[in-house]
C-alpha positions, -999 to +999 in steps of 0.1 A: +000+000+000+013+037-005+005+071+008+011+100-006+024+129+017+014+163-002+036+196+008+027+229-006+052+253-005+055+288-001+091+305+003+100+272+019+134+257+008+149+266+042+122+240+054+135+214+030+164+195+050+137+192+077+111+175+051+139+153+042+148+141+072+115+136+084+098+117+055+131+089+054+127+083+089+088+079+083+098+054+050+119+038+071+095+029+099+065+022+078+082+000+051+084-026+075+045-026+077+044-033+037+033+003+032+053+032+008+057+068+006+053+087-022+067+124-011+050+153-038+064+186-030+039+215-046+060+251-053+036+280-050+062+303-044+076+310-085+106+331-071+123+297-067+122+266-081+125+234-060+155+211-071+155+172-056+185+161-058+180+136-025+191+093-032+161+086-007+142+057-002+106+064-010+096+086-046+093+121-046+073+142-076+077+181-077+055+208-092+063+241-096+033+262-101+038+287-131+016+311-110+006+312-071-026+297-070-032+290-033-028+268-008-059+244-017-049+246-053-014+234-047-034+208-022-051+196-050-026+195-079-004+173-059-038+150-058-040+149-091-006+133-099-006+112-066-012+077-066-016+069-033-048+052-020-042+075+016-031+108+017-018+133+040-019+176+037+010+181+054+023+218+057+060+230+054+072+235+089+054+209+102+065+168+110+048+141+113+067+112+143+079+079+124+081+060+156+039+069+167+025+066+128+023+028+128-003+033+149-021+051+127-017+032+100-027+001+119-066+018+120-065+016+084-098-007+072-118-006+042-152+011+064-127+041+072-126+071+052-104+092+079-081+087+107-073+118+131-042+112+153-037+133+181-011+161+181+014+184+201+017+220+189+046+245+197+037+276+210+052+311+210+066+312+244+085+277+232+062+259+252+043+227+238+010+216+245-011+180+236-041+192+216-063+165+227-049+160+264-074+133+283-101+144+258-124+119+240-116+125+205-151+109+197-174+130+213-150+158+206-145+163+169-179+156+153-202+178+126-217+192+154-192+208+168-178+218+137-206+233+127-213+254+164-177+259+175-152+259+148-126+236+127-123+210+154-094+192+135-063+221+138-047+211+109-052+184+083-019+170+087-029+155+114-053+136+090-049+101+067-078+102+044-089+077+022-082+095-015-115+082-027-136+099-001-127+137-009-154+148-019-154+164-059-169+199-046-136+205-026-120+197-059-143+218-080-148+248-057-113+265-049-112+290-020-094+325-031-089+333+004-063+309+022-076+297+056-110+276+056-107+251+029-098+225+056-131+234+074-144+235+043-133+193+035-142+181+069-181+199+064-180+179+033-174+146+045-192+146+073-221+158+051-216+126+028-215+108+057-178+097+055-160+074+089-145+091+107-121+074+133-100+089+163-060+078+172-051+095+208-014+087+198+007+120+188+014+116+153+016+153+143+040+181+154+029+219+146+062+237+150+066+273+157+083+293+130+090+326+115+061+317+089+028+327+113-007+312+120-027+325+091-054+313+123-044+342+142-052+367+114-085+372+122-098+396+099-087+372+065-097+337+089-130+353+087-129+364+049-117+328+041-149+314+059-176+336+041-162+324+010-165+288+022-202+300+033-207+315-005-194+282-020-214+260+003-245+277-008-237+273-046-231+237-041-265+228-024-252+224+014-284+217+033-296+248+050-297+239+083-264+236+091-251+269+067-271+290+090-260+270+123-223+275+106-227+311+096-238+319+133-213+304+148-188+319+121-197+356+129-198+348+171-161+335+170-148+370+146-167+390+173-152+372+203-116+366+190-118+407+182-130+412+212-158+434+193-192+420+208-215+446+220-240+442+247-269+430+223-248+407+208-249+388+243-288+382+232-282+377+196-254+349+200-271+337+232-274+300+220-236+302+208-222+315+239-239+284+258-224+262+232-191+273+238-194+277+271-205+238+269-175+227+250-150+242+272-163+227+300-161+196+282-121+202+269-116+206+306 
């Protein structure tokens, strides 16, 4: 069996040693369970144009993108050319642990569309935290939640997903605003119904680095999102949950701005119990 590991780049060859490194050891480990890597390295950045010239042990493709098209773009170009049955979105900086990912191979069956592993995340202060610390996963990261709280799932590299399950209208429908289109994948395939199925192991390392959290931009996370709400109403999303969604979208921009005004307390009433909910839950 292969998987293909898809990195979209941006001004990232510093990062490239590090990707190295990281995907051999990962090779390495999971060769012994039968299963291949295929590395495909995506260049959105057309200052500079990424060179291979690695003797490694599992196959690497590179595209460089004649123009920058965007992170889900570049996502979905390296789909195109994988041929991987499983793949991981796996950004620059970040690493995923050789020595923990047999585990999450080892949930791999043919009624599972996608496996979340757990994850620890670097901080600013240097400091690193467990993103799912003594947390059920299960009751945790569901469509509920994402559709009354936010994107659940921090970042998709924590994520094997079965390539036959993405859905074709987060292949047809690319975001112009970076941020969303992860939310925007997981809304799909929980909407088609697609397994999903929970590894507490830490698999996933989210490094801090020069490069930013595009999550802490508020003002273009919350661009990003009304486009995904503008592209989920063009492509039939049931009704419902867009207006549960878009609620819970606009509370989060008010609150993470600090911007809520006192009737807002009235008008977000149901969201603020909700979150109040979950983070009593996270506890």
């Amino acid at each position: 069996m292969k998987i293909s590991v898809i990195i979209p780049l941006y001004k990232g060859m510093n990062f490239l040693e590090d990707i190295k490194e990281n995907m051999t050891e990962l090779a390495s480990s999971l060769k012994k369970k039968g299963i291949f890597i295929e590395l495909i390295l995506v260049n959105d950045y057309i200052g500079e144009k990424i060179k291979w010239h690695y003797d490694t042990t599992y196959d690497v493709k590179v595209i460089n993108n004649r123009i920058n098209l965007g992170i889900q773009q570049s996502r979905i170009n390296g789909l195109t050319i994988s041929t991987g049955k499983w793949i991981i979105f796996l950004d620059q900086d970040d690493s995923l642990s050789s020595d923990e990912y047999v585990k999450q191979v080892n949930m791999i069956s043919e009624n599972v569309d996608v496996i979340v592993g757990n994850a620890k995340y670097d901080l600013e202060d240097l400091h690193s935290i467990t993103l799912y610390k003594n947390i059920d996963m299960e009751k945790l990261i569901t469509e509920e939640n994402m559709l009354k709280i936010r994107n659940i799932i921090a970042s998709p590299g924590q994520c094997l997903i079965r390539k036959e399950a993405i859905p074709k209208e987060w292949k047809n429908n690319i975001m112009e605003i970076n941020g969303a289109d992860d939310w925007l994948l997981w809304l799909l395939m929980f909407n088609n119904h697609k397994k999903f199925v929970y590894n507490k192991s830490i698999i996933y390392h989210h490094k801090a680095t020069e490069s930013g959290n595009l999550s802490s931009d508020y003002k273009k996370m919350y661009d990003s999102c009304i486009e995904m709400l503008m592209i989920l109403s063009k492509i039939g999303y049931p009704i419902s949950k867009k207006q549960k969604l878009e609620k819970s979208i606009k509370f989060k921009y008010r609150k993470d701005t600090h911007s809520l005004e006192f009737k807002d307390y009235f008008v977000f009433s149901r969201q603020i119990i909700d979150n109040i909910i979950y983070k009593i839950r996270m506890l």
